[in-house]
C-alpha positions in Angstrom: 0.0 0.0 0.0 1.3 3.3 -0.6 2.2 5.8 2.1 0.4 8.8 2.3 1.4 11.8 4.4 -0.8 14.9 5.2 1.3 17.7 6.8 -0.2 20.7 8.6 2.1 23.7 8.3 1.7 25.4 11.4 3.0 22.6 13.5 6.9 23.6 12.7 8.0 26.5 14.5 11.5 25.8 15.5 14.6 26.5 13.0 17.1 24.4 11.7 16.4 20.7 10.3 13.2 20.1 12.3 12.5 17.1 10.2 12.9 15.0 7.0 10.1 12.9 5.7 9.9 10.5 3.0 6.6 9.1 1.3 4.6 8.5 -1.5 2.4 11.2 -2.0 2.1 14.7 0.4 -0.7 16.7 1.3 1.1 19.6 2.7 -0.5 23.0 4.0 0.3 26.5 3.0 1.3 28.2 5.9 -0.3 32.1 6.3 2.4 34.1 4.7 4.3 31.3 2.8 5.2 31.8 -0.6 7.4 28.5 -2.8 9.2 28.7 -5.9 10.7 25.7 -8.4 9.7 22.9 -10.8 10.0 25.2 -14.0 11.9 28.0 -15.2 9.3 28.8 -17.9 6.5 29.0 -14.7 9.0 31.3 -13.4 7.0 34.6 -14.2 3.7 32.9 -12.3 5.8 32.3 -9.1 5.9 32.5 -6.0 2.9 30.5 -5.4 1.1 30.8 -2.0 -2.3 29.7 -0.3 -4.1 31.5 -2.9 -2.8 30.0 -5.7 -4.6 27.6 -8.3 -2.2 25.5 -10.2 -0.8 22.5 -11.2 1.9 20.9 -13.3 3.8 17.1 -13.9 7.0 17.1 -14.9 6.8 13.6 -16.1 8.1 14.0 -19.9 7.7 17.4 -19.5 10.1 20.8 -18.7 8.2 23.0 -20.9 10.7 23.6 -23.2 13.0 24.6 -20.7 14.8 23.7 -17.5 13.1 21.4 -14.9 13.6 20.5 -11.4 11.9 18.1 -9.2 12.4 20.4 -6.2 9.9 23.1 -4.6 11.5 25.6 -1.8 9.6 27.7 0.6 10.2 31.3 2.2 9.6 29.7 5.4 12.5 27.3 4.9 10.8 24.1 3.8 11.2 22.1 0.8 10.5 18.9 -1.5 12.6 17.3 -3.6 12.5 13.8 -5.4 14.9 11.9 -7.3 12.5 11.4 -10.5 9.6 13.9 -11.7 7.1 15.3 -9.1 3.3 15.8 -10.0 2.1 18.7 -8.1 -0.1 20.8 -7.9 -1.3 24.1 -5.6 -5.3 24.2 -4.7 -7.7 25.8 -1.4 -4.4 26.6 0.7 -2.6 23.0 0.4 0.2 21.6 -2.2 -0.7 18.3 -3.2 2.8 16.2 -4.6 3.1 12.5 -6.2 5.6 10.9 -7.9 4.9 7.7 -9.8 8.0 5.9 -8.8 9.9 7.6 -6.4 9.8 8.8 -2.6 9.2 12.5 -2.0 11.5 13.8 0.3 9.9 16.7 2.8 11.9 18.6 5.3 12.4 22.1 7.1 15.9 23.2 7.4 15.4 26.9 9.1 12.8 30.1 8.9 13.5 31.3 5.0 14.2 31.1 1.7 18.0 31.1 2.0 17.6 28.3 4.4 15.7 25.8 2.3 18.1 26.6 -0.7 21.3 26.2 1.0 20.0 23.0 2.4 19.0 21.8 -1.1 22.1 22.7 -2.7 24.2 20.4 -0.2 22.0 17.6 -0.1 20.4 17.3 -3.5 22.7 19.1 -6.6 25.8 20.5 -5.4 28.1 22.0 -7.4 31.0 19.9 -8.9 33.7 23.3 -8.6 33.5 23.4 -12.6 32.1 26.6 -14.8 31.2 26.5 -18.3 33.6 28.8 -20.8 35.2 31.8 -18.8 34.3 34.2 -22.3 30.3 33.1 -22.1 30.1 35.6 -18.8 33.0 37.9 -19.7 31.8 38.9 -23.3 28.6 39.6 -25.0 27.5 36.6 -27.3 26.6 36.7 -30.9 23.9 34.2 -32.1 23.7 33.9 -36.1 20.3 32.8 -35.8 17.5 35.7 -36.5 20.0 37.6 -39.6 20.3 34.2 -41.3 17.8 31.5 -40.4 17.9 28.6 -42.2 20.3 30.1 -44.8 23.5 29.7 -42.7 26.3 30.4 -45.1 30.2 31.2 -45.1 29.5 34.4 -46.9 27.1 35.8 -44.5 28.2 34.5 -41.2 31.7 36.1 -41.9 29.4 39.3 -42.9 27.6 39.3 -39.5 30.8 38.7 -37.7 32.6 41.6 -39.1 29.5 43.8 -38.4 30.0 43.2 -34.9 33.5 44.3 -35.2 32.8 47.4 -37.5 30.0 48.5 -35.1 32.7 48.3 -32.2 31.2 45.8 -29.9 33.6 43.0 -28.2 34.6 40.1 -30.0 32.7 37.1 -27.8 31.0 33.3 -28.6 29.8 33.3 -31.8 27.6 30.2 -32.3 26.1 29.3 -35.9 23.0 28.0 -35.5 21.1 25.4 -37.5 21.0 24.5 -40.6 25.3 24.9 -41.6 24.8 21.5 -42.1 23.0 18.9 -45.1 21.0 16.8 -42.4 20.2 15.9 -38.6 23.0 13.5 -37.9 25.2 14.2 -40.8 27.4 16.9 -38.8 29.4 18.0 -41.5 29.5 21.8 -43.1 26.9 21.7 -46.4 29.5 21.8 -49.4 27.0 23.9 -51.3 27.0 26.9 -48.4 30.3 26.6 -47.1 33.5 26.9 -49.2 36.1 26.6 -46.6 34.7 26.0 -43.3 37.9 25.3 -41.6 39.4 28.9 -43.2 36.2 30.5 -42.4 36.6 29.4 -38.2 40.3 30.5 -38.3 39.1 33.7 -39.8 36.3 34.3 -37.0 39.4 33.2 -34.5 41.8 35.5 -36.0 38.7 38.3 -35.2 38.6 37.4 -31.7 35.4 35.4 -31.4 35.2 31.9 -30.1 32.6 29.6 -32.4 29.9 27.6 -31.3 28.0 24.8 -33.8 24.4 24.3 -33.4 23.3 20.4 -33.0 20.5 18.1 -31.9 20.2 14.5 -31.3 17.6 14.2 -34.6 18.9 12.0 -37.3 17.1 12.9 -40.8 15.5 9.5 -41.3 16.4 9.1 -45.1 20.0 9.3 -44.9 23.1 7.2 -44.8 23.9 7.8 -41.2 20.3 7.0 -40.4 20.5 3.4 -42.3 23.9 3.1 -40.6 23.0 4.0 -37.0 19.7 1.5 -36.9 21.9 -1.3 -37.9 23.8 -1.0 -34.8 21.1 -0.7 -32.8 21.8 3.6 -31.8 18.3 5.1 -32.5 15.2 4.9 -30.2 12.7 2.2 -31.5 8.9 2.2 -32.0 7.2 0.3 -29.1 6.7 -3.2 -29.8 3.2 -3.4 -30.8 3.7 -0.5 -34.1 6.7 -1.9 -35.5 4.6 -4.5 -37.8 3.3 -1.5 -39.8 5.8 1.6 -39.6 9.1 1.4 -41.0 8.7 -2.2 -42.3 11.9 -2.0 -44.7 14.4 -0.6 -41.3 16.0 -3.3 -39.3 15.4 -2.2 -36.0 11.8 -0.3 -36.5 13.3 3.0 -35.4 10.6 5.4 -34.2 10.0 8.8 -35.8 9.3 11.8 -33.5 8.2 15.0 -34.5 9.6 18.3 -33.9 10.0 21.7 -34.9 11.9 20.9 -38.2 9.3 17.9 -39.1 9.7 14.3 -38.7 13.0 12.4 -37.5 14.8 9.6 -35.7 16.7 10.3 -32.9 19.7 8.6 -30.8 19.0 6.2 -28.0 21.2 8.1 -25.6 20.9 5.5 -23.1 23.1 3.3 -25.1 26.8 3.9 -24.6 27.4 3.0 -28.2 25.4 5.8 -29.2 27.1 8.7 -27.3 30.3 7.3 -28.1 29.4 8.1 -31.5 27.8 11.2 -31.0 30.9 12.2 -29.6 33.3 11.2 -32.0 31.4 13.6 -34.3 31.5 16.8 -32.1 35.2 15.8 -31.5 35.5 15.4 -35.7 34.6 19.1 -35.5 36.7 20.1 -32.4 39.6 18.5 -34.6 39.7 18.7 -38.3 37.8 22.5 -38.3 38.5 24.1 -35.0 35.2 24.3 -33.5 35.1 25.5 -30.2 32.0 24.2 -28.9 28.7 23.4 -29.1 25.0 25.0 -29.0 22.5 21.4 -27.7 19.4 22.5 -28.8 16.2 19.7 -28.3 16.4 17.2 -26.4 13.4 18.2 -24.8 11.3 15.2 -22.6 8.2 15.4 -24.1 10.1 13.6 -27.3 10.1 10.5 -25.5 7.0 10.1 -24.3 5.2 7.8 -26.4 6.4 4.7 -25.1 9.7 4.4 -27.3 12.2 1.7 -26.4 15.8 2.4 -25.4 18.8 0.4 -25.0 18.1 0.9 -20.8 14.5 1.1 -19.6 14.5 4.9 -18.5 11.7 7.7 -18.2 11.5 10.3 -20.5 13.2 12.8 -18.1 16.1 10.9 -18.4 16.5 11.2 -22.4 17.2 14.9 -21.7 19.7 14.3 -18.9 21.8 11.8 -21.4 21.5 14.6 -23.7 22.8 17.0 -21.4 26.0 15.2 -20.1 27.4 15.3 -23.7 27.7 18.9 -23.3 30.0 18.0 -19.8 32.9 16.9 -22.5 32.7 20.8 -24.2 33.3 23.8 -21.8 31.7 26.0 -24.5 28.2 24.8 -23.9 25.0 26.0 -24.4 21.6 24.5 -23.4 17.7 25.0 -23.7 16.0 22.1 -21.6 17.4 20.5 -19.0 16.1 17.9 -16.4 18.6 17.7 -13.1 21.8 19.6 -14.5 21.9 22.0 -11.4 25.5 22.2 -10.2 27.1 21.4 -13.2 28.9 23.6 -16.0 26.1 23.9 -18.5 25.2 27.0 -19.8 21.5 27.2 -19.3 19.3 29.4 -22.1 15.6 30.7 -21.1 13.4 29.3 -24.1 13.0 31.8 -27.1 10.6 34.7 -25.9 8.6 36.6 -28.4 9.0 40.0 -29.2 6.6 42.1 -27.3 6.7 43.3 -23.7 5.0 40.6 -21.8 7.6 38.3 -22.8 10.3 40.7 -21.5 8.5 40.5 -18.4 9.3 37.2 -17.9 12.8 37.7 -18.4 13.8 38.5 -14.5 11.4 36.2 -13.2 12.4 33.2 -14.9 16.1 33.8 -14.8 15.2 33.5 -11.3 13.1 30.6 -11.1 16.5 29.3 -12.9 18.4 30.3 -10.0 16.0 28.9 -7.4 16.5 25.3 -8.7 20.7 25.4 -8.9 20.8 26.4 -12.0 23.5 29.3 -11.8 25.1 29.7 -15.3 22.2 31.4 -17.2 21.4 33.2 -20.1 18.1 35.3 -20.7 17.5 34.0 -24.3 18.6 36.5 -27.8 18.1 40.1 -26.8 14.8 41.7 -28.4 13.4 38.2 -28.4 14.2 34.7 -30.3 11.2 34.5 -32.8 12.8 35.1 -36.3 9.5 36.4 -37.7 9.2 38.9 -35.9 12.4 40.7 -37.7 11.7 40.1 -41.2 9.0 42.9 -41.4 11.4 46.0 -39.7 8.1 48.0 -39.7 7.0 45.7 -36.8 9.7 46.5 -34.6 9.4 48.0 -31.5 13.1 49.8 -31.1 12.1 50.5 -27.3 11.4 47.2 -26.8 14.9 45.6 -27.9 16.5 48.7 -26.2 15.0 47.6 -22.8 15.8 44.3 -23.5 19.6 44.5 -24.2 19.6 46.9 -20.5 17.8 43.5 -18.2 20.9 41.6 -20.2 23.5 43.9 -19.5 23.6 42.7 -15.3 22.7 39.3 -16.2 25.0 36.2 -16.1 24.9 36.2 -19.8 24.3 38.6 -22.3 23.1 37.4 -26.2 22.7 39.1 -29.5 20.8 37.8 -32.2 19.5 40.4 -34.5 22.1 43.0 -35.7 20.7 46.2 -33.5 22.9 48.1 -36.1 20.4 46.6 -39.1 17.0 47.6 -37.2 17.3 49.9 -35.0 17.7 54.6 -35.6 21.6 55.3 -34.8 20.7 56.7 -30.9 18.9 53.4 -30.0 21.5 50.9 -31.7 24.3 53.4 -29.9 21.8 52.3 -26.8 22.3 49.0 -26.8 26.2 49.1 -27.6 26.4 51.6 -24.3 24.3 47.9 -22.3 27.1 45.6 -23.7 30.1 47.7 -22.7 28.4 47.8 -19.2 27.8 43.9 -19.5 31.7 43.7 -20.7 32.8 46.2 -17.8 31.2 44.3 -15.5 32.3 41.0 -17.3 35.1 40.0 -14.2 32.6 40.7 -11.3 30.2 38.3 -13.1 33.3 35.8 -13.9 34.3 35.9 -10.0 30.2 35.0 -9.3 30.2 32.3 -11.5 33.5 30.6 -9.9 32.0 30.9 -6.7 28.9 29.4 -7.4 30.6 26.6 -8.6 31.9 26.3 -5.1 29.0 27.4 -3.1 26.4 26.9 -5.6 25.3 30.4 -4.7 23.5 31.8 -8.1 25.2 34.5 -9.7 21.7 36.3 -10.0 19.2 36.1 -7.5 16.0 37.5 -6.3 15.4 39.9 -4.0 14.1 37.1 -1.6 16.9 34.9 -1.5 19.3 37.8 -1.0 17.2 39.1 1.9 15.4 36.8 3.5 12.8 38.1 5.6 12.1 40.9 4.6 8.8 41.0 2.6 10.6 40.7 -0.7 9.0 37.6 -2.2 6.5 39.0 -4.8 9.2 41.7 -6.4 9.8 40.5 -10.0 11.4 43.9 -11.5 14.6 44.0 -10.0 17.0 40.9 -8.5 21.2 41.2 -7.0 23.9 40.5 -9.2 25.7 38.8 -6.2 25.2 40.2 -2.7 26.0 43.9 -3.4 24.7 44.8 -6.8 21.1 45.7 -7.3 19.7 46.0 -10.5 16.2 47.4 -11.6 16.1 48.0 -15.0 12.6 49.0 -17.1 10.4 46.8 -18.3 7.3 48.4 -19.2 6.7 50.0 -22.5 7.0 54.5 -22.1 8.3 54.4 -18.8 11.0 56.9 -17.6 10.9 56.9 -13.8 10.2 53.5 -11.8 10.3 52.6 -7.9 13.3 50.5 -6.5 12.8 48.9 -2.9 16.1 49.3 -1.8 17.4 46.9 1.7 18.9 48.3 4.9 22.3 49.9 3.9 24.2 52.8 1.9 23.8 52.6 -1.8 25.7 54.2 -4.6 23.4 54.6 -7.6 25.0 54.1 -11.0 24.3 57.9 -11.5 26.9 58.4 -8.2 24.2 59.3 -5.7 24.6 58.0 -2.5 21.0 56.7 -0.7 20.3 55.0 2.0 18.6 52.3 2.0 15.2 50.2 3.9 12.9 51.9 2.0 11.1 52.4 -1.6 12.4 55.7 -4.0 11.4 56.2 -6.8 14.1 57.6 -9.7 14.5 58.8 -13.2 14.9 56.3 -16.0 15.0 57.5 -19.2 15.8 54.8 -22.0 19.3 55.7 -21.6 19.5 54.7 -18.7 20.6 51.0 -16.7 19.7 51.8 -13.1 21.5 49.9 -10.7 22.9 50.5 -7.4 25.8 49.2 -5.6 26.3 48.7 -1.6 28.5 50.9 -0.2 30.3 49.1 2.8 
């Protein structure tokens, strides 16, 4: 029979590691005042949850298209956590959790926020003492993406490269995304798009930029490597009681999953043979053509869902982690979704956001929800927003909007261009956004020295207002957040707005305009769109 715990809040009053319980399922009570965060960086922008909240989500074969922890944490110091996904949900002043094949582990470990994280850091994904590329957080990154599409090309991508130079920003990562190549699975530069690849990556090295290849674990189902890979038994399989009728003519039955670029087999992860070869082609790219590193896009759970077989019997969830861990062999690193990577040297991307303010919204939020589940190396997706379509037509652009957009990046751990702002944007506003990545590469060493510590402490280099002061009444603020313990940053998000409050914690604060305030109380100050308001403790 399976054990079944109901909890009443109120009952813990006392502060450090009252208790640890295990079971099947949880009925827990909301205590008055409590707020929790975790489970999904793209729900991010709907936490905290409290007593009043409605909702529920199951990460089973599901992160949303983004990262995913089985973990909740509370302000008052509890938290859950479970070694496989969590079904949860929040409903009439209780949180209701189940997991379908592991225990749920609830506990108390002090009064706040801070407590519960720290507790879950050391006990459930500590950091390994590792960080991904040193230049990801020390220089803006260039993604080829929105200027070229599906058209990546030699000609264009050294074109977009020496715009960046020309227009006087910092050489960083440039990653070329997909579609350099003929198919999934055939990682090899298209011959009709690319001349000399390897002359064109020692050109982009001899500019200063580090280059990044985009890649996915899809394998375009009518090509050599596809034939050769389900001989040997590397490619997921249909379950058992399809493979009579699809894919009659292929040895092993391999199932076909659909994506976002149509319909494709995809490598059984599970199977050491398979990442073995994987590898060897990253490494292929590392060697003969200088490739720096790789962009792992995909590998989302919700791909595996439908009951494919695998060389180990795993859950979907763990299809993403396999995925994941290839990116451990390549400092320069970047991923999308994610299932249990906290602590580790990934770098971790917010899913694309559209371009429009609501989306840039969510940017501080989730980036924080990121840092509330481990996840401490972070990017807050392409600056102005990741949806290529919304660039094509430049009389639908909102230059505000990617102004605003390039300032939240600025003070973030990570700070990504897409589209050129010197193609789309009047001279003042692309000078605007130049002025946020000088600030983001000014500030590039503080940022580096947050990262190396969170691999150590596993401290996030962002975090919100909550976390950094604890017990204070600062759980529902989701406009501003610390860059470490000393750096508060507010920037606008709202469409025509030139002044804004800050809440600003007990202390002296230098404003980035010089001004000296002190703080444990709200002030309101001028922030015209020239403008990256931050403030800096003054010891």
């Amino acid at each position: 029979m399976k054990k079944k715990i109901i909890i009443i809040g109120l009952i813990f009053i006392t502060s450090i590691n009252i208790f640890s319980q295990e079971a099947d399922s949880l009925i827990i009570e909301i205590i008055k005042g409590e707020y929790w965060w975790g489970g999904l960086s793209t729900e991010g922008y709907n936490t905290p949850y409290d007593s009043k909240s409605n909702v529920a989500h199951d990460l089973w074969g599901n992160n949303v298209g983004n990262q995913a922890q089985p973990i909740l944490l509370s302000s008052k110091g509890r938290y859950i956590w479970s070694d496989n996904p969590i079904k949860y949900s929040f409903n009439n002043g209780h949180i209701k959790i189940t997991s379908r094949n592991s225990k749920i582990i609830f506990g108390k470990a002090g009064n706040n926020l801070q407590n519960a994280y720290q507790y879950a850091v050391t006990n459930f994904f500590p950091p390994n003492g590792k960080i991904p590329e040193e230049k990801l957080f020390t220089h803006p990154q260039y993604n080829t993406w929105i200027e070229l599409i599906y058209n990546q090309n030699e000609e264009d991508i050294l074109k977009y490269a020496q715009g960046i130079i020309n227009n006087g920003y910092t050489p960083g990562v440039l990653m070329i995304d997909d579609n350099w190549q003929e198919n999934y699975g055939v990682w090899e530069f298209s011959s009709r798009r690319f001349k000399d690849p390897k002359a064109m990556i020692k050109k982009l090295h001899d500019m200063g930029f580090q280059v990044m290849l985009w890649v996915c674990p899809f394998i375009s189902p009518d090509s050599e490597v596809f034939r050769y890979l389900a001989k040997e038994g590397m490619l997921l399989l249909d379950p058992q009681e399809t493979q009579n009728v699809l894919w009659a003519n292929t040895q092993n039955k391999a199932a076909i999953i659909r994506w976002w670029n149509g319909a494709s087999a995809c490598l059984d992860l599970s199977n050491p043979n398979s990442k073995k070869w994987f590898k060897d082609r990253l490494d292929h790219l590392v060697n003969e053509y200088g490739v720096d590193g790789f962009k792992f896009d995909a590998g989302d759970a919700d791909f595996y869902v439908n009951d494919v077989v695998s060389y180990k019997s795993v859950i979907p969830n763990d299809h993403t982690a396999f995925f994941a861990e290839i990116g451990l062999n390549y400092p320069l690193n970047e991923y999308r979704a994610s299932w249990k990577m906290a602590g580790l040297p990934l770098a971790q991307r917010l899913r694309d956001k559209g371009h429009n303010w609501a989306d840039l919204q969510k940017l501080i939020p989730d980036q924080m929800s990121q840092s509330l589940m481990g996840y401490a190396y972070t990017c807050p997706d392409m600056i102005g927003g990741g949806e290529y379509g919304s660039f094509i037509n430049l009389s639908s652009i909102d230059e505000e909007l990617v102004v605003r957009s390039a300032q939240v990046h600025a003070l973030m751990p990570m700070m990504q261009f897409s589209v050129a702002p010197w193609r789309i944007l009047s001279e003042e506003n692309a000078r605007l956004c130049f002025e946020a990545a000088k600030l983001h590469t000014k500030m590039g060493n503080v940022i580096l020295e947050l990262a190396k510590q969170a691999s150590i402490t596993g401290n996030p280099i962002v975090k919100p207002m909550a976390l950094a002061f604890p017990d204070n009444g600062y759980e529902t603020i989701k406009d501003q957040f610390m860059l470490g313990d000393n750096i508060l940053v507010a920037p606008v998000i709202e469409k025509g707005i030139y002044k804004r409050t800050v809440i600003l914690p007990k202390g002296k604060w230098q404003g980035d305009d010089g001004k000296i305030v002190r703080g444990n109380k709200t002030i309101e100050i001028d922030a015209p769109i020239s403008r990256i308001p931050f403030f800096t403790k003054v010891n």
